[in-house]
C-alpha positions in Angstrom: 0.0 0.0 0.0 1.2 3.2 -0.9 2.3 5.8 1.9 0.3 8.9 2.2 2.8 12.1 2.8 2.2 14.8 5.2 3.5 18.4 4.4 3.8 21.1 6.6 3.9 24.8 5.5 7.3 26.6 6.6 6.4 30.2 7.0 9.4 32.6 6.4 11.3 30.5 4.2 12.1 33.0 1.2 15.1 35.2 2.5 14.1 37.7 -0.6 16.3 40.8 -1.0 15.1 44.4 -0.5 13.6 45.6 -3.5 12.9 42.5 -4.7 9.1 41.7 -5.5 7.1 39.1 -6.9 2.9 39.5 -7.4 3.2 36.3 -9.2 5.6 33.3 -9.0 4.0 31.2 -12.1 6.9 28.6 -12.0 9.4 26.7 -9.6 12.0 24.1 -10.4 14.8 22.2 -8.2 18.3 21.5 -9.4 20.6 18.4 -8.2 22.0 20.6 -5.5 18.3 21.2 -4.4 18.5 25.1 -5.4 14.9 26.4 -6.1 14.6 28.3 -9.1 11.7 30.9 -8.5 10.1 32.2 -12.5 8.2 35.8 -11.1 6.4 38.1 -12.4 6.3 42.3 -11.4 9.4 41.9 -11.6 9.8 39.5 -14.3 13.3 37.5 -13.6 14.6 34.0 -12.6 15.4 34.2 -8.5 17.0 31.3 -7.1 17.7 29.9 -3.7 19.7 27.7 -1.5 17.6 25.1 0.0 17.4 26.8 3.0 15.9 29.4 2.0 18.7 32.3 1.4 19.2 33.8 -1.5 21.4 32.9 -4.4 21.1 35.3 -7.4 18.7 36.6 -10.1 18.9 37.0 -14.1 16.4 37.5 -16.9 16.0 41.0 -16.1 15.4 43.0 -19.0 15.0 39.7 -21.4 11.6 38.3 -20.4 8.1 40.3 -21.0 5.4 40.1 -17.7 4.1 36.9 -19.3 6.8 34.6 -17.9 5.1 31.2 -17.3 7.0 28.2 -16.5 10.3 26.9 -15.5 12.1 23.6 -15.6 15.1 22.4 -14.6 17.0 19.5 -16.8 19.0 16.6 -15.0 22.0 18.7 -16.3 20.7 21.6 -14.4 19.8 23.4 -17.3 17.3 26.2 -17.2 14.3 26.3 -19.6 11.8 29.0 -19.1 8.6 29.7 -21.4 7.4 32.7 -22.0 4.1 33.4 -23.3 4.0 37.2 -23.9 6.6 37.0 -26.2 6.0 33.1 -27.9 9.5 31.1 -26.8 11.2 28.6 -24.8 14.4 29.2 -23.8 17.3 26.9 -22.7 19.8 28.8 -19.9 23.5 27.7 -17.8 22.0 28.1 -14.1 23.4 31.2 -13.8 21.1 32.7 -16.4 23.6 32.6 -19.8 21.3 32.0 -22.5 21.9 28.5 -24.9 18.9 28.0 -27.2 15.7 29.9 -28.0 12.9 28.0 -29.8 10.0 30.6 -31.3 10.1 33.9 -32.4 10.2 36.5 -30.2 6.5 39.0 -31.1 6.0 36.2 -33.6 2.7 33.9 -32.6 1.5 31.0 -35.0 -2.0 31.6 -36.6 -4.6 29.3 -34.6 -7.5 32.0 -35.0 -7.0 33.1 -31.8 -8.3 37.0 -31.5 -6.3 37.4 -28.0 -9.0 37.5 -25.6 -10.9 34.0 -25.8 -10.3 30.3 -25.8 -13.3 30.0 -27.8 -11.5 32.1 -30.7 -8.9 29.2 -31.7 -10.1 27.3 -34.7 -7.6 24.9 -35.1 -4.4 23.8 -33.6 -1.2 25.6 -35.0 2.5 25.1 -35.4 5.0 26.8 -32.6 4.1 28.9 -30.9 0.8 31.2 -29.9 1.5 31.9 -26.1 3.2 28.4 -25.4 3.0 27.5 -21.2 5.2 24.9 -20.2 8.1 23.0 -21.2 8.8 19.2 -19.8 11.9 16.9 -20.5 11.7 13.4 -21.6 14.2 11.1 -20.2 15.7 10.3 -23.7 16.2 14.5 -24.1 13.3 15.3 -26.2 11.6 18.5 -25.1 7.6 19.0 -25.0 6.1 22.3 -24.8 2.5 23.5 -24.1 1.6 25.3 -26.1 -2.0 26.3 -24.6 -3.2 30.3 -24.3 -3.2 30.7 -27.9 -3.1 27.2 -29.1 -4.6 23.9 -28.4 -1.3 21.6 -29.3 2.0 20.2 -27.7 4.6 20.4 -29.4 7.6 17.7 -29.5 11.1 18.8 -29.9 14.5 16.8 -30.1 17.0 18.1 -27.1 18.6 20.5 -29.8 15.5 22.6 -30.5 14.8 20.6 -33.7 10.9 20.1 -34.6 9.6 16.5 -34.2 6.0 16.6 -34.0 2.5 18.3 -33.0 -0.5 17.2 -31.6 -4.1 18.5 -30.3 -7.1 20.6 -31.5 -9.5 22.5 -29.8 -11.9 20.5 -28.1 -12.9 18.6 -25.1 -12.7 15.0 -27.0 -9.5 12.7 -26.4 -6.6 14.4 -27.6 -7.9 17.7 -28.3 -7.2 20.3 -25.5 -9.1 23.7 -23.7 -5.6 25.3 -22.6 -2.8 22.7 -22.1 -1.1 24.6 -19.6 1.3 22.4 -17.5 2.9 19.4 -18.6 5.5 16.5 -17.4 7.2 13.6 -18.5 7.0 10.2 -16.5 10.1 7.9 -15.6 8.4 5.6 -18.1 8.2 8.0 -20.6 4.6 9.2 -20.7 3.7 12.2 -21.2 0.9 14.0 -18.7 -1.0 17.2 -19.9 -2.5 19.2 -17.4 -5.8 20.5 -20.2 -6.9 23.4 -17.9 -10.3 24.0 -18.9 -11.4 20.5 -19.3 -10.6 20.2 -16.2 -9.0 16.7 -16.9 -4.9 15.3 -17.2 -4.3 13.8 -20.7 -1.9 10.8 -20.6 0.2 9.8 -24.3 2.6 7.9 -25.4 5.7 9.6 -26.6 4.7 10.0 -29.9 1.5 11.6 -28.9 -1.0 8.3 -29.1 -3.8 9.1 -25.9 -3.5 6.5 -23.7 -5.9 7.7 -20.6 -7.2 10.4 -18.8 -8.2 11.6 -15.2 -11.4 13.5 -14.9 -10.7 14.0 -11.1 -9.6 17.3 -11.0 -10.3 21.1 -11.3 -8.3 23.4 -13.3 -5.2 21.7 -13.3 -2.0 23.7 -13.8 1.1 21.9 -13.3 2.2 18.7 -12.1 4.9 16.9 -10.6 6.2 13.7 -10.0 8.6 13.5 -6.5 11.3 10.6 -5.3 8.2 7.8 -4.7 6.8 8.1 -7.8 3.5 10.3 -6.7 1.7 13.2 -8.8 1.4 16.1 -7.3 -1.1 18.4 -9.0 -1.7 21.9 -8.6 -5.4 22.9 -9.6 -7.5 26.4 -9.8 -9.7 28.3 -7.9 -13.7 28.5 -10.1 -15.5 30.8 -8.6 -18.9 31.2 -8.7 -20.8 32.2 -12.2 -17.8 31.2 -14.2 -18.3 28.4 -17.5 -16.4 25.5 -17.5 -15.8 23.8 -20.6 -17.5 20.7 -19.2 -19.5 21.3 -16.2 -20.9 24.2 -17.3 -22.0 27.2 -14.9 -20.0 27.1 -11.9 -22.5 27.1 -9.3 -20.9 26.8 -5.6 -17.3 28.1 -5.0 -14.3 26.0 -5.6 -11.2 27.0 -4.0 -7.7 26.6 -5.5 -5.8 23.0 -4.3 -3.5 20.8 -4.6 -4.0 17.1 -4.8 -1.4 13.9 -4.9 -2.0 10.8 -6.4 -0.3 7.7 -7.3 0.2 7.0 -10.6 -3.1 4.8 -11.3 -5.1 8.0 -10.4 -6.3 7.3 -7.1 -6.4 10.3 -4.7 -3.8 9.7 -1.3 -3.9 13.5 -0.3 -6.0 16.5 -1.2 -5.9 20.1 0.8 -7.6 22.9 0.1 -9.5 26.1 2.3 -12.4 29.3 1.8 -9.5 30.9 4.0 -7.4 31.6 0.8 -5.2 33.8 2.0 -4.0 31.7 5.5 -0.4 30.0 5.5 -0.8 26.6 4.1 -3.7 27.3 2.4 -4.0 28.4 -1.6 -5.3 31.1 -3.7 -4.5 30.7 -7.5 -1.5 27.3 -7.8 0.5 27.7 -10.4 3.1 25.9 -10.4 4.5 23.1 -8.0 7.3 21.0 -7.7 9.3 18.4 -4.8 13.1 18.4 -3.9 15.5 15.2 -3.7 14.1 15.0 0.2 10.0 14.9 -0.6 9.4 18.7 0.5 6.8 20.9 -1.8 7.1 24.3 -3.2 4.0 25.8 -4.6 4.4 28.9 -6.6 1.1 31.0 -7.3 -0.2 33.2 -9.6 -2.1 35.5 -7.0 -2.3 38.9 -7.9 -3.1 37.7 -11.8 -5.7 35.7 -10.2 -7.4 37.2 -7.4 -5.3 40.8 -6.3 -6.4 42.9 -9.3 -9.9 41.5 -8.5 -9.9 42.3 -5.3 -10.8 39.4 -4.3 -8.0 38.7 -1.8 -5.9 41.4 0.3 -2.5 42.6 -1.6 0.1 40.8 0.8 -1.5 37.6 0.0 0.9 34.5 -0.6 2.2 34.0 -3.7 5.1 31.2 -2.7 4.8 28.4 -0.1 7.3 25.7 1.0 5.6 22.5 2.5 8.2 20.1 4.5 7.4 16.6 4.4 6.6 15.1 7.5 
C-alpha cells in the first residue's frame, strides 16, 4: 500500500532581498544541489535559492516580458523558461547565460486566436501562440504547451529541432481547452494538465492518448517527486464562471493541490475558503518536490485574485511545504 505524505507549511522560508518583488511566482524548479529556481512576475526574472531558503542570485531581467510562465530544470541543471507574452522557450546555464531559443520573439502561430478568448482558436497551429510549459523526456526530447493561444503540444529533439505536433481545440481525447502544465513520467509518458477541461491527458511519446483523469479542477502543473507520486496543482472556479464541461460554476471551488499515485487514485488532497492563511492556496501555479519529498507551490495571485480584489494585496504567492 502506498504511503500517504504529510506536508507542513514553513512560513518565512524565502530570505528575498530588499527591493525584490514578486505579485506572481508562475513557475518553480529544483536542481541536483536542491537550489529552487523561482520564474516571477512584477518583476519579471529567474530568483533562485539555496535550499534553506537564502538567497542565491537573479537574471532575466530586462530579457523576459510580464508573461513569464514556467520553468524547468534539466537533469544537467539546465534552465528552460517559457514565456508566453513573447511566444518562446528558452534553454539557460544556471546562472542565467542563454543557450537556445525556440520561437520567435512577437512572432505567434496563426490558430484563429483573436487574443482574448479560448473560444476564438479554430484549429491547432505550429510553434508557438502563447506556449506555457516546457517538460523533458528522459531520452532529451523537449515538450512544450503550447495552450493560451493554441490547443497543441509540441515535441522537440534536445537541440530545438521540430519533431511533431499534436491536439485541436476540443474537449474530446486528444484535443485540448488550454494545455497549460505538462511533465514527462520515468516511463516516458507524457501528462497534460488540459486546464479548462478540467481533466490530465496521458500519451505515449509519440503523442497516441492512452488515458485520462477527470478527477480534478483546473489543473495547472504537475509533478512527479522521489516515490513516484503526482502532485497536482489545480485552480480556484468561482462562482458564475463556464467550464468547458460542467458548465455554470455554481458553488465556490477553491484553489488545491491534490497527490495521487500513478493509477489516479487520490492519497492527499488540501484545500481552504481561508485563501489567503499559511498553508492554504489562492491561484496554484506551479509546484514541484526536492531530492528530500518537501513541496514548493508557486502561485499566480495577484493575476488571479489581487487585481480582483478578491484577496488582500500581501497575500501569498510562494509556499514551501516540509514533508513530514
Amino acid at each position: 500500500m502506498t504511503a500517504v505524505p504529510r506536508y507542513k507549511v514553513l512560513e518565512g522560508w524565502e530570505k528575498r532581498p530588499p527591493g525584490y518583488v514578486h505579485r506572481d511566482v508562475d513557475g518553480v524548479a529544483v536542481d541536483s544541489q536542491d537550489r529552487v529556481y523561482l520564474m516571477t512576475r512584477g518583476d519579471a526574472r529567474v530568483i533562485v535559492y539555496e535550499r534553506d531558503g537564502s538567497f542565491v542570485a537573479s537574471w532575466g531581467e530586462g530579457i523576459f516580458t510580464p508573461r513569464t510562465h514556467g520553468i524547468t530544470v534539466g537533469p544537467d541543471d539546465l534552465v528552460y523558461t517559457v514565456d508566453d507574452g513573447d511566444h518562446t522557450v528558452r534553454k539557460f546555464t544556471p546562472e542565467g547565460k542563454q543557450l537556445m531559443m525556440i520561437g520567435i520573439p512577437g512572432v505567434a502561430s496563426d490558430t484563429g486566436y483573436d487574443g482574448k478568448s479560448l473560444q476564438s482558436i479554430t484549429r491547432g497551429g505550429p510553434p508557438f501562440n502563447r506556449p506555457t510549459n516546457v517538460a523533458i523526456a528522459p531520452g532529451g526530447d523537449l515538450y512544450v504547451a503550447d495552450g493560451y493561444g493554441n490547443a497543441r503540444v509540441h515535441r522537440f529533439t534536445a537541440e530545438g529541432k521540430w519533431i511533431q505536433s499534436w491536439g485541436e481545440p476540443g474537449t474530446g481525447p486528444g484535443q485540448f481547452n488550454l494545455p497549460h502544465g505538462i511533465r514527462v513520467a520515468p516511463d516516458g509518458r507524457v501528462l497534460v494538465a488540459d486546464r479548462e477541461n478540467d481533466r490530465i491527458q496521458f500519451f505515449s511519446p509519440d503523442g497516441r492518448y492512452l488515458d485520462q483523469w477527470t478527477h480534478v479542477q483546473r489543473p495547472t502543473d504537475i509533478s512527479i517527486d522521489r516515490d513516484g507520486l503526482g502532485h497536482v496543482a489545480e485552480l480556484w472556479w468561482r462562482v458564475g464562471q463556464m467550464a468547458f464541461v460542467h458548465g455554470p460554476i455554481k458553488h465556490d471551488l477553491p484553489g488545491r493541490i491534490s497527490v495521487l499515485d500513478l493509477r489516479g487514485n487520490v492519497l492527499l488532497r488540501w484545500t481552504s475558503a481561508d485563501r489567503s492563511a499559511p498553508g492554504n492556496f489562492v491561484a496554484p501555479h506551479a509546484l514541484c518536490t526536492d531530492s528530500r519529498g518537501d513541496l514548493y507551490v508557486g502561485e499566480v495571485t495577484y493575476t488571479f485574485a489581487v487585481q480582483h480584489g478578491l484577496v488582500p494585496p500581501d497575500a501569498h504567492t510562494f509556499q514551501k511545504f516540509v514533508r513530514r
